[in-house]
N, C-alpha and C positions, 0 to 999 in steps of 0.2 A: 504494500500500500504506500509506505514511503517514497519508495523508487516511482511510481507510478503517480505520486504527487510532483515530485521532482522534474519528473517528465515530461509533466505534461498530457500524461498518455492514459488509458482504460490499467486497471490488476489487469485485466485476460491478456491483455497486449502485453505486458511483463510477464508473463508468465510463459506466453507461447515465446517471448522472446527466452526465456530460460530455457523453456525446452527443446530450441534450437541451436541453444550454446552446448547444451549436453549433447546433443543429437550428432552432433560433430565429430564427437570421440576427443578435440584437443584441446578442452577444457573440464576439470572437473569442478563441478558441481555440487557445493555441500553449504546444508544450513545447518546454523546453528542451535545447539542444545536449549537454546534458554524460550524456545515455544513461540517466539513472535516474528516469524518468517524473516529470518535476517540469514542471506545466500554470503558463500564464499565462493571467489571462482580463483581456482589457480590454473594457468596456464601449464600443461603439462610438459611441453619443451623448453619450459623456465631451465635454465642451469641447475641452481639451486631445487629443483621440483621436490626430491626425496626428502631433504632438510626442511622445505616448509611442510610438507607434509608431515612430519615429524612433531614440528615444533608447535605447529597448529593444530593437528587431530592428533597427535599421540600417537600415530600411525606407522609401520616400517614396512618394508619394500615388497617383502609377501602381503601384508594387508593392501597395500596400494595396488599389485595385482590384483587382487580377489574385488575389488573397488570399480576399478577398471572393467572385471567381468560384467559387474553387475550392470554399470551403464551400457554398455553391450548389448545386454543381455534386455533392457529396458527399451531399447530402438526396436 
């Protein structure tokens, strides 16, 4: 809703725009824990990609595989 205030734009138009950033395979896509639709997009050919994913979800290199699956696995 905030992004979509920002915007200028409709929620369903931010949203179809999320699911096109995911749809892609070179962004992943993650909200966060705290319940009030607030997205993380990391660039997965970022250099750094394993280290923020690390630092940011607690995450290591077989979970960011299995991660990987799933949006995959979500198209």
């Amino acid at each position: 809703e905030t992004l979509a205030n920002k915007t200028d734009c409709s929620v369903r138009t931010v949203n179809a725009a999320v699911r096109a950033l995911k749809q892609t395979g070179e962004i992943v896509v993650a909200g966060l824990a705290d319940g009030k639709n607030k997205y993380v997009f990391v660039l997965q050919m970022h250099p750094d990609f394993p280290v923020i994913m690390k630092e940011v979800f607690y995450i290591d290199t077989e979970q960011i595989a299995e991660l990987n699956a799933g949006q995959v696995a979500e198209q």
